[in-house]
N, C-alpha and C positions, 0 to 999 in steps of 0.2 A: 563138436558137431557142426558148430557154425562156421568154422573156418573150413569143414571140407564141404557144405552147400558152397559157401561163396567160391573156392575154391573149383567146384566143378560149374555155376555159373557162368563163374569167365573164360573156362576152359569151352563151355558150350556157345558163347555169343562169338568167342572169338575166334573159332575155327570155322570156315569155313564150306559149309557143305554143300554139294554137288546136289542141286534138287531139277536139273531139268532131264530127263532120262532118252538120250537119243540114241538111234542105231543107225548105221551108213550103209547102203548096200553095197560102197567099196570103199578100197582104201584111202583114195585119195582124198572123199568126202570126208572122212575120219581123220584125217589130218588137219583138214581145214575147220571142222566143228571142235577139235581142240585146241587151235589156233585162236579161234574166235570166243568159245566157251571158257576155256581153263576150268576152272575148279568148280566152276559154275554149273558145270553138266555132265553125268558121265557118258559115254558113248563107245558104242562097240562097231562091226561091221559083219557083214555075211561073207562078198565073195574076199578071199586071200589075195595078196598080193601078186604071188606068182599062180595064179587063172586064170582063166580065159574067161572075164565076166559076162561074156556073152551064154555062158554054161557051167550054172550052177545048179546041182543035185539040191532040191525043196528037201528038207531036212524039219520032222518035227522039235528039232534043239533052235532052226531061225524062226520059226513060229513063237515060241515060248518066248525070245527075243523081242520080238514087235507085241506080241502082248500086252512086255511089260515096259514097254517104247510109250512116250507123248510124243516124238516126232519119228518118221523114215524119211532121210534126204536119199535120192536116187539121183543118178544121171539123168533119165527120161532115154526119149526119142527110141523106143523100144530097144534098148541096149540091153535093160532088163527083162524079159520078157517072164522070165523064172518067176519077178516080184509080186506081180499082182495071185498068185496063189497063194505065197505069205502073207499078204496083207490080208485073203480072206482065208486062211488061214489061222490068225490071228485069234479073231472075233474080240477085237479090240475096236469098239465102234468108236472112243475117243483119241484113236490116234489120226494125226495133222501127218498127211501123206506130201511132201512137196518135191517138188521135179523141178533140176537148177536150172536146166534146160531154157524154163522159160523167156530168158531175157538175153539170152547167146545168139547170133548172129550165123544161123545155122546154115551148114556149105551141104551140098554134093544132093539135096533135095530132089528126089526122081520127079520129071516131068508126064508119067507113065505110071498103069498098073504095077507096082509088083507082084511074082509071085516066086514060086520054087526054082522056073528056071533060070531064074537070074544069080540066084544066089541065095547067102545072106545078106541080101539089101535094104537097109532100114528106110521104111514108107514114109517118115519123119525127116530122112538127110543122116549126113555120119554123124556120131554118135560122140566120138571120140576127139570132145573139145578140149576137154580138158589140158594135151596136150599143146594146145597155145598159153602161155603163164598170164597174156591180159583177159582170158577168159577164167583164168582161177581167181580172179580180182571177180570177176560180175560174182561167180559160186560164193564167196567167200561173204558177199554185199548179201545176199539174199540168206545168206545162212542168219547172216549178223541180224537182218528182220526178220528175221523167223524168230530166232531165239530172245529178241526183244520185245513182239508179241507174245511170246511165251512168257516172262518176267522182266515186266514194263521195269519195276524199281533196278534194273539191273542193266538197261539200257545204256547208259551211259560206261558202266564196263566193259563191255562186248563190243560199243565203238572206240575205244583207246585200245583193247587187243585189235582192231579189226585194221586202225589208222597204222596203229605198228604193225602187223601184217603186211599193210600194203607200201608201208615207204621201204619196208624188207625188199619184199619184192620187186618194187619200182627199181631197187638198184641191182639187186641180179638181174632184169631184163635189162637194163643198157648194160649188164658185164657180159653178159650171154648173144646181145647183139653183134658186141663187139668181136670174144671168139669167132662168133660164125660168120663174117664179113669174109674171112679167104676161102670159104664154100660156097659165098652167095652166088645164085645163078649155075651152081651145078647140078647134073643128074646122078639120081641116086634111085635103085633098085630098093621097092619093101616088099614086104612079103604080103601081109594083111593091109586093107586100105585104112591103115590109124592113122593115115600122116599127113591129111590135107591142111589140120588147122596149123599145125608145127610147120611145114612147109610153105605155108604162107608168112608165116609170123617171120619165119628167116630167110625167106626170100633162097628155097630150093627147089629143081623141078625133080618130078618122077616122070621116069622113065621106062614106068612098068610095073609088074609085080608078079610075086613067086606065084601065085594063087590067080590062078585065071577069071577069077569070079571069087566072091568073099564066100570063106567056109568050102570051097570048094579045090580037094589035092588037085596037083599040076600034073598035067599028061603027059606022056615023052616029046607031041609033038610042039605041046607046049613051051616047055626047057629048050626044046630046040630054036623055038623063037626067040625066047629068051637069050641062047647062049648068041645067036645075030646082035640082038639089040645091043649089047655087054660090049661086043668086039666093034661094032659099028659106031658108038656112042663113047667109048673108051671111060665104062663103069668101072667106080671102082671099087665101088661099096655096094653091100646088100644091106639095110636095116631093116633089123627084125624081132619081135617081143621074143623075149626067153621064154615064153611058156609054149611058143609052138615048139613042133620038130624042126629038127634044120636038116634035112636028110635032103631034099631038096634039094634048099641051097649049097649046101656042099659040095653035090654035085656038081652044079654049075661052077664051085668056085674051084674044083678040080678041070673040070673043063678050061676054065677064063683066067683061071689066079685073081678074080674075084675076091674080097676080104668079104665077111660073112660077122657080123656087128648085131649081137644080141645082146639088147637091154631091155629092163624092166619100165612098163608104162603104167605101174601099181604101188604105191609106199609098202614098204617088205617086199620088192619083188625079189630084191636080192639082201642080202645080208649089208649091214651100214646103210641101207636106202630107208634111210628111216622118216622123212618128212616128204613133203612136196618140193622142195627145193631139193634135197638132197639126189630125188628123182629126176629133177632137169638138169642137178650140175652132173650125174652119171652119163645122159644121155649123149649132152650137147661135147662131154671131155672126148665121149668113146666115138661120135663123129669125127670130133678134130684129131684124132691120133690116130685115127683108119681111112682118113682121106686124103 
């Protein structure tokens, strides 16, 4: 009897267990709080990989989720707008709601009321930082404080995952700089406005977009300026997330011979897109082999 106390003792002190309980409101959050946590935290997410996270169905199964959540990391800059239902939703008075947003260097901030007829234009600036990889360094910092102020004694592990993290990524962006150095300075067609911080980070210009306004389908007389710009500009790429339609741009790419370049901007958007990296080596391969 004493050898199976001791026996399960050591089997208890020495494993492990996952006591910080976190939810992502997307994927890409969820990559990097496992990145940063490991074994330390479990963590789930709301919206899917291949959605449109701008539009997620409030589901009483993500309520139950944050309930039984100490932290919700979101994007911020009302990218979620779905969130704050779940959060009170919840009635989780002890969950620590944090927005990564905070310390990003935030682009495309309207100088003007918004309202319906602009768009979907976020009152905060675009949203979609993440895809620059030196802003998944700031996401990745503040995750690693968060989850340190959650279990001080554990601080010191969450910065050696967070150090290894980031000399990871330090060398995919100078290998990622490098690919995209024969596209630098060209135009490229997207569809949704995702692509300001990635377009700066590699030094691309747009030259437009399938969506004449964010959230808002393209007209014919639309396409038709479109299909000028394309021929005037000598476009040769359309990028664009897989989770919209591409009926659109197809069009135009039947019009122009256009090449029409859908990738995922979510960890699982596609099958093998399993990390955050894995999501920038798909993106920056599928530029350079369509351009």
């Amino acid at each position: 009897m004493k050898k199976i106390l001791i026996i399960l003792l050591i089997a208890t002190t020495s494993f492990s267990y996952a006591n910080i309980k976190v939810v992502a409101s997307t994927t890409v959050i969820y990559d990097l709080v496992k990145e940063i946590g490991k074994d330390k935290v479990t963590v789930d997410f709301i919206a899917r990989g291949d959605q449109d996270p701008h539009f997620v169905e409030v589901l009483p199964s993500y309520m139950i989720k944050l309930r039984n959540a100490d932290i919700f990391f979101r994007i911020g800059m009302a990218l979620e707008m779905w969130s704050n239902q779940l959060i009170d939703g919840s009635r989780n008075s002890k969950l620590k709601v944090i927005d990564l947003s905070e310390d990003i260097d935030k682009k495309e901030v309207p100088s003007y009321k918004t309202d319906a007829s602009y768009g979907d234009v976020h009152p905060f600036g675009n949203p979609h930082y993440w895809l620059d990889p030196q802003n998944a360094k700031i996401m990745a910092k503040e995750i690693y404080e968060t989850l340190s102020a959650e279990s001080s004694s554990d601080q010191n592990y969450f910065k050696k995952n967070l150090d290894d993290f980031d000399s990871r990524l330090d060398k995919k962006i100078a290998e990622w700089t490098k690919k995209m150095a024969p596209v630098k300075g060209k135009s490229f067609l997207f569809f949704h406005e995702s692509w300001i911080y990635f377009s700066d980070r590699f030094g691309i210009k747009s030259a437009g977009f399938v969506e004449p306004k964010p959230g808002i389908s393209p007209s014919p007389s639309h396409n038709a300026e479109l299909v000028q710009i394309i021929r005037n500009k000598g476009i040769k790429t359309i990028l664009m997330e897989n989770y919209y339609s591409d009926s659109a741009p197809n069009q135009l790419a039947q019009l122009t011979g256009v090449k029409v370049v859908k990738v995922p901007t979510a960890v699982f958007g596609l099958k093998n897109v399993n990390s955050y990296i894995e999501m920038m080596d798909y993106i920056i391969n599928q530029i350079i082999q369509n351009s």
